[in-house]
N, C-alpha and C positions, 0 to 999 in steps of 0.2 A: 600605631607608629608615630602619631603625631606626638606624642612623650616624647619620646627617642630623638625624634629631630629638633625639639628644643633644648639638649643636652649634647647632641651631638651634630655634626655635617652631614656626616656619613653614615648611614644603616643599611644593615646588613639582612637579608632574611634567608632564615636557611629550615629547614622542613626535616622535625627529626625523624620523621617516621619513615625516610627516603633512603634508597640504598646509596653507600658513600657516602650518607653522614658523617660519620666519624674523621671519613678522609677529609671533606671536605671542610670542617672546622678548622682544623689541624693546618689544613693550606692555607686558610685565610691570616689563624696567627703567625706563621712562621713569616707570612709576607709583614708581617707588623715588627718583628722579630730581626728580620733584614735593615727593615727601612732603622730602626733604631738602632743599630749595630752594639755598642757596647752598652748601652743603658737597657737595662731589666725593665720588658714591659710590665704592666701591670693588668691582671686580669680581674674582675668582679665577677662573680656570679651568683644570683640571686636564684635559689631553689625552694623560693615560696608557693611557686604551683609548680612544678615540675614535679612528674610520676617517678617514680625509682627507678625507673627504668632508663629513663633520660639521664637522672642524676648520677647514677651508676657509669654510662657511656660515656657522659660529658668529663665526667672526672679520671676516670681511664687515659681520653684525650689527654687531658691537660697536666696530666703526671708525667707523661713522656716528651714534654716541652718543659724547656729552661726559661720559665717567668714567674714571677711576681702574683701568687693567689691568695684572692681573700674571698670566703664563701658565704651569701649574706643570704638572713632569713628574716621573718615577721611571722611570727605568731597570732593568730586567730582571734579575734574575740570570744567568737559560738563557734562549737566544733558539730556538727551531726554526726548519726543522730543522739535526740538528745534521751536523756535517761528517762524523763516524764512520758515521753510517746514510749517506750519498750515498755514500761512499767503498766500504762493504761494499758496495754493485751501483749503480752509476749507471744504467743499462740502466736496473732495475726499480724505481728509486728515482723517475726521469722517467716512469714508466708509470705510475705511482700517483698522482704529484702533479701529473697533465695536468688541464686543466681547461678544461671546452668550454660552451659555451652560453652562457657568463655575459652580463647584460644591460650592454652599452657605454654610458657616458651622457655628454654635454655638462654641464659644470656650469653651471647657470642663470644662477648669481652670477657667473660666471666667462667668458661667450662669447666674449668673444673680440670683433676687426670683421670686417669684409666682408674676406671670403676673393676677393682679388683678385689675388694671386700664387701661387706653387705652395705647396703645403705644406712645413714644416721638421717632425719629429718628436724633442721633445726628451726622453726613454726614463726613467722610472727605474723600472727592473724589480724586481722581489722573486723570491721563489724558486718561482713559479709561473709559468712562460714562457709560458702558454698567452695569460693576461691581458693581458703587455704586446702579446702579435700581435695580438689582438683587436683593442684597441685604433690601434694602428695598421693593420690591415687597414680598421676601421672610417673612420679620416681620408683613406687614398689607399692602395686595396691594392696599387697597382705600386710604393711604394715600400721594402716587402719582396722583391716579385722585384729590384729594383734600387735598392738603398739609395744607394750615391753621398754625397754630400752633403747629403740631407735628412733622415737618421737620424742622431740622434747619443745616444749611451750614458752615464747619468750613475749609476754604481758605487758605491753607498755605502763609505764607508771607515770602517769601528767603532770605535768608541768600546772598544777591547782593549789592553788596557796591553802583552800577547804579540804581536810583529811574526809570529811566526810563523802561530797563529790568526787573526790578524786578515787573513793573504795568503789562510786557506785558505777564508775565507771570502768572501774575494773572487771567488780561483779556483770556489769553489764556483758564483756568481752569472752567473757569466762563462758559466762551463761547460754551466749549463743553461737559460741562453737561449741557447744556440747563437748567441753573440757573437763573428763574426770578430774577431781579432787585430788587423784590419789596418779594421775597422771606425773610426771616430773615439770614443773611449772617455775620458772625463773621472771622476778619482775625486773624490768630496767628502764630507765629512763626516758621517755620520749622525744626530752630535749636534751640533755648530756650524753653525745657521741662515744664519747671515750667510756661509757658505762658499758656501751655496746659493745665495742671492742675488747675489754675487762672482762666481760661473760662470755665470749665468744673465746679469746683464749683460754678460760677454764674449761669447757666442755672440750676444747680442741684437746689441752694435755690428758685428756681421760680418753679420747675417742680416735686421734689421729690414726693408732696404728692398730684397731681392728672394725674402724668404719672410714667407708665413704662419704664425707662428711656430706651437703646439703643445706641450700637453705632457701624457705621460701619466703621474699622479700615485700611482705605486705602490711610493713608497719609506719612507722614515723618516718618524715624527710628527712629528718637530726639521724635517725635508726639507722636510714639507709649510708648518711653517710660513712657511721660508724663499721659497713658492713662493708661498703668499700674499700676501705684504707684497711680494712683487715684483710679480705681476700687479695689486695694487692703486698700483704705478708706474707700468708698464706695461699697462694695460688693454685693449689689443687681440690679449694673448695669450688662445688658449683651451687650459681645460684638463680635459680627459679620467679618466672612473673605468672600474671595471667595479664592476657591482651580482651581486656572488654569492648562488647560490638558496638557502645554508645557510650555517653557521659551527661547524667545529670544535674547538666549543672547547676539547678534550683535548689541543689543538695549540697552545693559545696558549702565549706566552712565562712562563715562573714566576718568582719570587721577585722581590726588590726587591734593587737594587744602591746608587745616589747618586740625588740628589734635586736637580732643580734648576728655579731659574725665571728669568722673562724680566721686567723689569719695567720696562714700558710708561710708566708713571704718566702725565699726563695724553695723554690721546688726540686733544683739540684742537691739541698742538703737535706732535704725532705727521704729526696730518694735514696742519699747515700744511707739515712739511718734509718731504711728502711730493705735498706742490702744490707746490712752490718748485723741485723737481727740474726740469733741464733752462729752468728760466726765468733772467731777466738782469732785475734790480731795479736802473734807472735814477733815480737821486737827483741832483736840483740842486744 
């Protein structure tokens, strides 16, 4: 907090994981909203640590408010884990980083319609396999005994200036979800949004109208954002977390690499061309 009060007067703390969070954001801008009357405030938001989860909710919020958004991130130096420790034992590398029990959740903001055709599962795994099964175990567990057509795999591809690292990191991703080959397997981007988006409306034109689409949202911050502003196109997709019982944070990612932001600026015209998708504007 002591950051925060040398760049600003006033700070704020608000506790995402509290019921009436959302509302409660929401209230605090509109009161910023009032006081500035006709001047567009402007909003920052930094989701360099923020779960998908948050960043999903948070941006929900702030799409239904008339301000000024710029979405700001920092890239990593070291990501875990790294390829050297999978590579010394995969065996015992997979035994360590299983992960069971975690609580599966629908995201509220995010349901999805009426589930009135089969399920599609659209995958973006991290290096925890356990996660992404849950999750799909959770939406229709025959469709791990029999993927077929309704699992499809979306592979982050890094942001690594070495094609060589950046394969084995794939390979790594591949390898311990026990991702058949022969699976349907799509890469995209981990830091280009809009790639997200890109792949997400091609699987959508092929799948809309004889699956439920689905998606389990366990990849990149940039990914998530991308997954957002699509389901808020598309709104009858739903999208799926898992809520872990701890975090270790000896594990998280270190250092700071580039720095980069998204910048929305008004969010009114954001939203109209994003109501205008798929519409035909007849003029006399």
């Amino acid at each position: 907090m002591d950051f925060f009060r040398k760049i600003s007067s006033r700070v704020s703390k608000l506790f995402c994981d509290e019921t009436g969070f959302n509302y409660r954001l929401k209230e605090i801008i509109e009161k910023k909203i009032i006081i500035k009357e006709e001047q567009l405030v402007k909003i920052m938001f930094d989701i360099s640590v923020c779960s998908s989860k948050l960043i999903l909710n948070v941006i929900k919020t702030l799409f239904e408010l008339n301000i000024d958004l710029t979405i700001v991130y920092t890239e990593a130096e070291i990501y875990y884990p790294l390829y050297s420790e999978y590579i010394s034992d995969k065996k015992l590398f997979k035994e360590k980083n299983t992960v069971t029990n975690e609580t599966v959740v629908l995201n509220s903001d995010f349901a999805g319609g009426n589930k009135v055709t089969p399920d599609l599962v659209i995958s973006f795994p991290n290096f925890k396999a356990q996660r992404a099964k849950n999750i799909i175990s959770e939406i229709d567990e025959t469709i791990l005994l029999k993927p077929d057509d309704r699992l499809i795999w979306i592979i982050g591809s890094p942001n690594i200036n070495e094609e060589e690292k950046a394969n084995d990191r794939k390979k790594m991703m591949i390898e311990i979800n026990d991702i058949d080959t022969n699976s349907r397997i799509y890469e995209v981007s981990t830091l280009y949004y809009k790639k997200t988006i890109e792949q997400l409306e091609s699987i959508y034109q092929n799948h809309n109208l004889i699956n439920h689409i689905n998606i389990a949202d366990l990849g990149s911050k940039m990914q998530t954002i991308g997954i957002c502003l699509y389901c808020l196109i598309r709104p009858e997709i739903s999208i799926y977390h898992t809520l872990p019982k701890s975090y270790g944070t000896f594990r998280y990612s270190s250092g700071t690499k580039c720095f980069w932001a998204i910048r929305f600026g008004n969010l009114d015209s954001v939203r109209q061309s994003i109501n205008n998708i798929d519409t035909i504007n007849i003029t006399n």
